[in-house]
ZANU-956482 format. One line per 10 residues: number of its first residue (from 1); their letters; for each residue x, y, z of C-alpha. Coordinates in nm, 3 decimals. Layout:
NUM) A) X:Y:Z ~ ...
END
This chain:
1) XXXXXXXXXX) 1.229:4.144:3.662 ~ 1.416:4.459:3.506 ~ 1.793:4.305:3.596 ~ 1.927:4.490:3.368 ~ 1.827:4.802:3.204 ~ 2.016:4.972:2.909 ~ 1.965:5.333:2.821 ~ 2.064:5.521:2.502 ~ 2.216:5.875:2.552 ~ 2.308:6.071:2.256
11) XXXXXXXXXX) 2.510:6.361:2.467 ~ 2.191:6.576:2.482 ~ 1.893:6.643:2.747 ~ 1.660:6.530:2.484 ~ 1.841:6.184:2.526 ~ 1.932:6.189:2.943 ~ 1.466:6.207:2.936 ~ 1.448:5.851:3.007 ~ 1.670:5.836:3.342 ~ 1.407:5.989:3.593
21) XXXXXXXXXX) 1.199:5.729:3.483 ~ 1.450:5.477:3.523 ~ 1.573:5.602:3.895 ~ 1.201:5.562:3.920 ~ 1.140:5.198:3.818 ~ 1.434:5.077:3.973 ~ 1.367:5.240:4.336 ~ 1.018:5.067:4.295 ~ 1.224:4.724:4.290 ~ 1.256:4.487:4.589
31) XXXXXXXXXX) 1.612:4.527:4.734 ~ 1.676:4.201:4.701 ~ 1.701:4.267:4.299 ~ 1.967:4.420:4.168 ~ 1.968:4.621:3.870 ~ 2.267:4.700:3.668 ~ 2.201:4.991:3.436 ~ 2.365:5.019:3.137 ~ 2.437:5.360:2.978 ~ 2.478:5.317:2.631
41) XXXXXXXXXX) 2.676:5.557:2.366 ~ 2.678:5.519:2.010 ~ 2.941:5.678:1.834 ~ 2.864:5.767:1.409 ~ 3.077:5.537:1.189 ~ 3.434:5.612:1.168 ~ 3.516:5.848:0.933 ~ 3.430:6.196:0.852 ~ 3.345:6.302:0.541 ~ 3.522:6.558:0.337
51) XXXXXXXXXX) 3.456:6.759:0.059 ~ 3.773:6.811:-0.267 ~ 3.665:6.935:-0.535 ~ 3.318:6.828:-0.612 ~ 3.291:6.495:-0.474 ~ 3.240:6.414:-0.157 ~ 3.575:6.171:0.002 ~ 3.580:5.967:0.361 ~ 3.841:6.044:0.569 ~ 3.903:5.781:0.847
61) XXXXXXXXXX) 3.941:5.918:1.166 ~ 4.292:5.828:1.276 ~ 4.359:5.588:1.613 ~ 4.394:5.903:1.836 ~ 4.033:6.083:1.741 ~ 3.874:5.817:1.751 ~ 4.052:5.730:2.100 ~ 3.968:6.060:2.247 ~ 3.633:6.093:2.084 ~ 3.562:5.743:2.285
71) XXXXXXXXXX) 3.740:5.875:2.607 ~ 3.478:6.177:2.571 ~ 3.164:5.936:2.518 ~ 3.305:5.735:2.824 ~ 3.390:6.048:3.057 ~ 3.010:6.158:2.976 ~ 2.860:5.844:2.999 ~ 3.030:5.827:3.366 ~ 2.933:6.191:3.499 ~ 2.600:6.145:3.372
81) XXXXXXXXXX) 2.553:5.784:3.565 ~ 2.648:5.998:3.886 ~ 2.334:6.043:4.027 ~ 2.223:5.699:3.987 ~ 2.503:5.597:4.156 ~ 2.474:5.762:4.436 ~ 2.171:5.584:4.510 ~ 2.355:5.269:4.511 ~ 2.234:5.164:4.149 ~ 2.534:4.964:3.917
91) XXXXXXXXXX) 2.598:5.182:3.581 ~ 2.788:5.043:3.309 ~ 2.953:5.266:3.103 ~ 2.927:5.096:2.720 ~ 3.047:5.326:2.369 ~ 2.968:5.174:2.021 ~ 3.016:5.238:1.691 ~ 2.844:5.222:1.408 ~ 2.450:5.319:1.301 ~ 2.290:5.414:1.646
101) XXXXXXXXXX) 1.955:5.172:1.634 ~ 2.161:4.880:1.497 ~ 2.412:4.907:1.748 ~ 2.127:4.993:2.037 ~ 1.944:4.632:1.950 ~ 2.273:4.406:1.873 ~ 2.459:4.551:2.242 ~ 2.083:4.492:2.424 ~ 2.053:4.149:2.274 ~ 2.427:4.043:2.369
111) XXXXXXXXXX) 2.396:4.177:2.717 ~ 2.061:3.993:2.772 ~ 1.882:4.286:2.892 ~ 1.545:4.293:3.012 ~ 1.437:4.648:2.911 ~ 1.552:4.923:2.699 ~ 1.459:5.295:2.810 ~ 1.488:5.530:2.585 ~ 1.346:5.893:2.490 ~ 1.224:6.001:2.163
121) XXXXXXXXXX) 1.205:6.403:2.006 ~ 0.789:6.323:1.955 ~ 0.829:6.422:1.610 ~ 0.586:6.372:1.323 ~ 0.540:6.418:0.975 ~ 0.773:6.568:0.791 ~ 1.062:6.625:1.063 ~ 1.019:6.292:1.146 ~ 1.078:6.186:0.778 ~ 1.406:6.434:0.711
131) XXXXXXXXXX) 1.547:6.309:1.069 ~ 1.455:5.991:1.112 ~ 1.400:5.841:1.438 ~ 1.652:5.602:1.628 ~ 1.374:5.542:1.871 ~ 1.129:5.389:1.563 ~ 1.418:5.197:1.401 ~ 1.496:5.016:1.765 ~ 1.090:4.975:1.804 ~ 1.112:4.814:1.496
141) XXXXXXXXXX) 1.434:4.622:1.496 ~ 1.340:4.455:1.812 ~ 1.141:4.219:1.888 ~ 1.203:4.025:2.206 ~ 1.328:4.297:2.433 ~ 1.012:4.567:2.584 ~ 1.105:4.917:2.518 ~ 0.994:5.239:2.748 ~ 0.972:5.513:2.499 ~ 0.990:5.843:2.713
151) XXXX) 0.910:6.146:2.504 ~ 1.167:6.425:2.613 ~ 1.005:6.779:2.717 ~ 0.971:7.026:2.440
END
């Protein structure tokens, strides 16, 4: 059934919501299914923008940032996967780059997973408007793939 399960972290609690519900689903499994979770990182574009004089210019990151910027999404990605781990759960460790709900739906579809976890802030209105909402855009993006929205604690 849920064979493989990928869940987006952005680096905060508000993100790391949906794995207690996760643990949960997959300890509710038979044993004889095995789950591979994949923890999923998407890294913003490339390139950091700069301000000189009064335009704004990109600035690509060079090889080593964005190297060690990757190394840090992959170190946290690990850590964090800990726990399921030591209940004998696979994680996969996966860092993308580029806008987070595009690359959320293209890695899910090319991994041929059967769910996608993932929490959402529960805003509304006008937050919701000025920040947008990764969770929304994947909602809407995908179609074949079911989606567990978890909304995070306030």
């Amino acid at each position: 059934m849920y064979e493989k399960i990928v869940v987006p972290l952005d680096g905060s609690k508000v993100g790391e919501a949906a794995l207690p519900y996760v643990e949960d689903i997959v300890s509710k499994l038979s044993p004889e299914v095995k789950t591979e979770v994949i923890l999923l990182q998407v890294l913003a574009p490339a390139s950091i923008p700069t301000v000189s004089g009064r335009t704004p210019d990109i600035t690509l990151y060079s090889e080593q940032q964005l190297e060690e910027t990757e190394k840090k999404a992959m170190d946290y990605l690990n850590q964090t996967g800990e726990a399921l781990r030591s209940k004998g759960v696979t994680v996969t460790a996966k860092v993308a780059i580029g806008d987070a709900a595009e690359q959320i739906v293209k890695v899910a579809g090319e991994i041929e997973v059967n769910l996608i976890a993932m929490s959402t802030h529960g805003r509304s209105g006008f937050s919701r408007w000025a920040f947008g909402s990764v969770t929304d855009k994947v909602l809407r993006r995908e179609g074949r793939i079911p989606i567990a929205m978890i909304r995070a604690p306030r």
